[in-house]
VMD Tcl script that builds the backbone (N, CA, C; Angstrom):
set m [mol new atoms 201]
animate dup $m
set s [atomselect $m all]
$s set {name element resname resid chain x y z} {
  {N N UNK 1 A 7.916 -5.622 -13.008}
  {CA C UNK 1 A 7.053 -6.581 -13.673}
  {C C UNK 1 A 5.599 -6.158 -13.477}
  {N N UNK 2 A 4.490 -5.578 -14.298}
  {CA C UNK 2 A 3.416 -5.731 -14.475}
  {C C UNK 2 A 2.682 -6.801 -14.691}
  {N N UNK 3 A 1.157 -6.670 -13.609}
  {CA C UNK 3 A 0.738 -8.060 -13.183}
  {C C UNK 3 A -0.910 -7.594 -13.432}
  {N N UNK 4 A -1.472 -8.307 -14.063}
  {CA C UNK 4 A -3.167 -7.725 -13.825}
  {C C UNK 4 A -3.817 -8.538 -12.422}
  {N N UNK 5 A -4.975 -8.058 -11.914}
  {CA C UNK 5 A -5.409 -8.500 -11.038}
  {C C UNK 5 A -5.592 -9.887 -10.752}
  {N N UNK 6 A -5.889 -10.766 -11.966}
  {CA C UNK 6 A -5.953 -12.348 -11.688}
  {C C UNK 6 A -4.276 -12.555 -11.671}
  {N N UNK 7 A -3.576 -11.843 -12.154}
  {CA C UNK 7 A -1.873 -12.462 -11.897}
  {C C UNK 7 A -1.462 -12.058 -10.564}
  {N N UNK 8 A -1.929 -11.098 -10.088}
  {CA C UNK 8 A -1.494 -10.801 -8.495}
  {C C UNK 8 A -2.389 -11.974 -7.089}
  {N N UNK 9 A -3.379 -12.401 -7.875}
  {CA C UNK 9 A -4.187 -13.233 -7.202}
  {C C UNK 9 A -3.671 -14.601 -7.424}
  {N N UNK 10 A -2.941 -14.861 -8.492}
  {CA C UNK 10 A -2.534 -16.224 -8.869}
  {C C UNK 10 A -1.069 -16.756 -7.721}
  {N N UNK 11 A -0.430 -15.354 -7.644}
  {CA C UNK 11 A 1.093 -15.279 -7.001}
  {C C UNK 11 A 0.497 -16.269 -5.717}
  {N N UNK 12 A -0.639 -15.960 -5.265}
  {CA C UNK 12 A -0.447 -16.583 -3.762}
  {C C UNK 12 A -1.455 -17.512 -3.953}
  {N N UNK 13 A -2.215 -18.133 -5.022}
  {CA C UNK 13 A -2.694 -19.409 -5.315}
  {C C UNK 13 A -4.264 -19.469 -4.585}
  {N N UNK 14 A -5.046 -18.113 -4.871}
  {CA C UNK 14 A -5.997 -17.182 -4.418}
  {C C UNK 14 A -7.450 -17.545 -5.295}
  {N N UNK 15 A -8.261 -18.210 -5.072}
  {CA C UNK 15 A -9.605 -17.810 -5.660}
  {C C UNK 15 A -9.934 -16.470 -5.566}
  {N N UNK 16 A -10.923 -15.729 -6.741}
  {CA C UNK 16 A -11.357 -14.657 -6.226}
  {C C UNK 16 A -11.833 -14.369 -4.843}
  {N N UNK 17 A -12.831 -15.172 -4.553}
  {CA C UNK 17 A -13.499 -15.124 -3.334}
  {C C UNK 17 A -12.557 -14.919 -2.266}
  {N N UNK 18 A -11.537 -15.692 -1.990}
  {CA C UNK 18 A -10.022 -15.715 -1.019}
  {C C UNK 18 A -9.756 -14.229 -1.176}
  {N N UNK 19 A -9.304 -14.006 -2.381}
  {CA C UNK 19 A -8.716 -12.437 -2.659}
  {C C UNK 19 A -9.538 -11.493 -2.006}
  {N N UNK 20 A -10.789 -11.693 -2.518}
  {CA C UNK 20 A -11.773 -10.239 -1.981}
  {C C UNK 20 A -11.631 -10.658 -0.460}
  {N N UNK 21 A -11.248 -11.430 0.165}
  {CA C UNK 21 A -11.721 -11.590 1.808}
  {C C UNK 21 A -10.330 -10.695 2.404}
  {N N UNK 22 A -9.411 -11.063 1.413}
  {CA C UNK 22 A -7.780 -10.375 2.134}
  {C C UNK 22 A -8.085 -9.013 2.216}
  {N N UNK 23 A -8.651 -8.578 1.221}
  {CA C UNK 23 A -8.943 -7.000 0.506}
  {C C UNK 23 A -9.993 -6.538 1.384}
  {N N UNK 24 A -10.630 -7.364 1.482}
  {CA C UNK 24 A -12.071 -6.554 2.570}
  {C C UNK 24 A -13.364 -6.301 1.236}
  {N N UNK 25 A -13.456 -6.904 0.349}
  {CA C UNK 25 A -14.615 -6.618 -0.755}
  {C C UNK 25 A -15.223 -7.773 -1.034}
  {N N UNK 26 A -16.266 -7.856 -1.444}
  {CA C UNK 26 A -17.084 -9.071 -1.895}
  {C C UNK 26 A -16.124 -9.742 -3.515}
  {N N UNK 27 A -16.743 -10.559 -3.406}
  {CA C UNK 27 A -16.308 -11.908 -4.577}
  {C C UNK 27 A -16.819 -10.877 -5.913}
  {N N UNK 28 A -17.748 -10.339 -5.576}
  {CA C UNK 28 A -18.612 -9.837 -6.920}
  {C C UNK 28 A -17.476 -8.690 -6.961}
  {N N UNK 29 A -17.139 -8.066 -6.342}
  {CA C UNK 29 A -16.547 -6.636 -6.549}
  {C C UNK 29 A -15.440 -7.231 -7.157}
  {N N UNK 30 A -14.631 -7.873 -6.586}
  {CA C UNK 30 A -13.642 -8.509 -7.333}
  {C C UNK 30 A -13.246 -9.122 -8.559}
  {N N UNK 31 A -14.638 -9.660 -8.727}
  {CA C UNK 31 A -14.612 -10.231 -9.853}
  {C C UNK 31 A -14.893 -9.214 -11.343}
  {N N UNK 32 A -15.924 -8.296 -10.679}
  {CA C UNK 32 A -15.964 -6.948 -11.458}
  {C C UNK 32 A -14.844 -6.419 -11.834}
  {N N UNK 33 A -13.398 -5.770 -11.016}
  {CA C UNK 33 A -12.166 -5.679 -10.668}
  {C C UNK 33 A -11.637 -6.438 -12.083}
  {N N UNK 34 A -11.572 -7.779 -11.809}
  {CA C UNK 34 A -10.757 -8.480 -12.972}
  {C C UNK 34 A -11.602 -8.398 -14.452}
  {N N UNK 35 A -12.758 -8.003 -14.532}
  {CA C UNK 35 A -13.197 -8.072 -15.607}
  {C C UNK 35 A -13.515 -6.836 -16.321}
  {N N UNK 36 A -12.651 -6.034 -15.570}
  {CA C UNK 36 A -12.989 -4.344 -15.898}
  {C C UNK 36 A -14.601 -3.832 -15.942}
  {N N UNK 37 A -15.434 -4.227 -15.332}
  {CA C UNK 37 A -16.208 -3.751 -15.116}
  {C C UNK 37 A -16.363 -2.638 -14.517}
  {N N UNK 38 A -15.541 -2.328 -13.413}
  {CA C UNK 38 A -15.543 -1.359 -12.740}
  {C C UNK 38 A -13.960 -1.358 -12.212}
  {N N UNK 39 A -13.523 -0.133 -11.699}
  {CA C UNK 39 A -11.855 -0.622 -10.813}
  {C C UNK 39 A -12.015 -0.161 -9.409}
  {N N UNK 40 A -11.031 -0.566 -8.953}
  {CA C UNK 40 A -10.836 -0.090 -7.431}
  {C C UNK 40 A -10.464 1.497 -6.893}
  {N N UNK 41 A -11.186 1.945 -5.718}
  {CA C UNK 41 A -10.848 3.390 -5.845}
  {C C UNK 41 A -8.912 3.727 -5.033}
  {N N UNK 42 A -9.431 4.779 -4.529}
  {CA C UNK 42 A -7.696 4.649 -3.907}
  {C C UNK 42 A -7.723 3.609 -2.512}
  {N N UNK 43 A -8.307 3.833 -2.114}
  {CA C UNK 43 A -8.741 3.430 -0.597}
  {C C UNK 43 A -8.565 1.503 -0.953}
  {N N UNK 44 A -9.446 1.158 -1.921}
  {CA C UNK 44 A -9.092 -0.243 -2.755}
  {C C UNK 44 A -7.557 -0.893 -2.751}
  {N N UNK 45 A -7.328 0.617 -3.681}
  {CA C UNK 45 A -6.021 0.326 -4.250}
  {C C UNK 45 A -5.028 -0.178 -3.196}
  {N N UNK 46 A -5.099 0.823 -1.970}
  {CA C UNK 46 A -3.896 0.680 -0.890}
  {C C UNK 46 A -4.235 -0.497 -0.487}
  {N N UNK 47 A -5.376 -1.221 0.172}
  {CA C UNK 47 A -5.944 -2.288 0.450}
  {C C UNK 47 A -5.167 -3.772 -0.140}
  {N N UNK 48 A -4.944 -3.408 -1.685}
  {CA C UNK 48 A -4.589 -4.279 -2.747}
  {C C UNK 48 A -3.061 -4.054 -2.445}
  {N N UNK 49 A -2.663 -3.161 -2.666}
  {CA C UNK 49 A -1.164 -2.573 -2.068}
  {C C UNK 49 A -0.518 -3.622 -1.178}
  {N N UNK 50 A -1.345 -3.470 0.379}
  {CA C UNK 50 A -0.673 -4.026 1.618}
  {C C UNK 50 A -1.060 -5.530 1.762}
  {N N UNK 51 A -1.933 -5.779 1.283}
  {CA C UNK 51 A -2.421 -7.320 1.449}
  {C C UNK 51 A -1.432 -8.006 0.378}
  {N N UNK 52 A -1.060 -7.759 -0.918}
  {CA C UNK 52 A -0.450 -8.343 -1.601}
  {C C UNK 52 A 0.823 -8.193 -2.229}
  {N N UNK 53 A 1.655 -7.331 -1.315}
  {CA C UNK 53 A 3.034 -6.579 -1.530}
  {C C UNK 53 A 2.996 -6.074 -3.076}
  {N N UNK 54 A 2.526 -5.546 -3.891}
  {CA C UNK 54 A 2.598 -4.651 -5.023}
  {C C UNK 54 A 2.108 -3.073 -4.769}
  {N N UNK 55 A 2.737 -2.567 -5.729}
  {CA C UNK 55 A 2.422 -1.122 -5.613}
  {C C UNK 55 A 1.635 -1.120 -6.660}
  {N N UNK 56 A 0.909 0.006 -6.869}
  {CA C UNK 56 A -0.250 0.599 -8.045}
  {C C UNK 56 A 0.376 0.322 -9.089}
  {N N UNK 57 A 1.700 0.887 -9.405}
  {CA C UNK 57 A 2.555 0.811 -10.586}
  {C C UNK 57 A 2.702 -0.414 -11.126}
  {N N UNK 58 A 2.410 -1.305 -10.109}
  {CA C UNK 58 A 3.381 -2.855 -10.736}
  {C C UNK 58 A 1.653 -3.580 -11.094}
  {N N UNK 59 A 0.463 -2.801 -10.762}
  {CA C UNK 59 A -0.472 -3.673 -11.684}
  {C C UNK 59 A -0.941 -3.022 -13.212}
  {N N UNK 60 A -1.690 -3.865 -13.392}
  {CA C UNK 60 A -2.334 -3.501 -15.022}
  {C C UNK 60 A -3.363 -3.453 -14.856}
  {N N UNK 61 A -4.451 -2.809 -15.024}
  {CA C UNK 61 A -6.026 -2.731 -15.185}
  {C C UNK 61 A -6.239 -2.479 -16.364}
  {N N UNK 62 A -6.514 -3.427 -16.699}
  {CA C UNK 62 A -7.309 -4.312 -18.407}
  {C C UNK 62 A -8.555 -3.346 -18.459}
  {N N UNK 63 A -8.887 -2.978 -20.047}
  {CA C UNK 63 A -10.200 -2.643 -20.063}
  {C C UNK 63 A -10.905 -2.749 -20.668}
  {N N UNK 64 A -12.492 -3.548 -20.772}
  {CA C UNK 64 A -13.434 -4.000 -21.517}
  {C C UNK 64 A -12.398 -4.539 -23.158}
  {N N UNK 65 A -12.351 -3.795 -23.863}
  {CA C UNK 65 A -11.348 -3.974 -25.329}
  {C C UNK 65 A -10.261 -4.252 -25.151}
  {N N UNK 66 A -9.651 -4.879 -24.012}
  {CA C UNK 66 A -8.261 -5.905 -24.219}
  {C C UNK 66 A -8.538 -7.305 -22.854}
  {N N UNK 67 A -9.518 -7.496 -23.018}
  {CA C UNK 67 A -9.980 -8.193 -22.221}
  {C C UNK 67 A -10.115 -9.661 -23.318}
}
mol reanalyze $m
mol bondsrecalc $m
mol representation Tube
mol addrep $m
């Protein structure tokens, strides 16, 4: 099942702000994150990985034009 970043944040009933604190990143980075502004690097990624039991594969990173 593919999940974009606000659906992996929703699973555990997560404000951004909550999310970025699990992850170790600010609210802003995060929120950047969900709005494709920018994405997470690898180091992110694993971060996102272990805090929220998904692998890279099982998210979606949306971009600017399907937003």
């Amino acid at each position: 099942m593919k999940l974009t970043l606000k659906a992996v944040r929703a699973t555990e009933d997560l404000n951004q702000a909550e999310a970025a604190k699990k992850v170790g990143v600010s609210t802003d980075t995060w929120r950047n994150w969900e709005n494709a502004k920018t994405f997470p690097d690898v180091e992110k990624l694993k971060r996102i990985e272990n805090a929220f039991g998904v692998t890279y594969n099982d998210i979606i990173f949306l971009t600017k034009d399907t937003i």
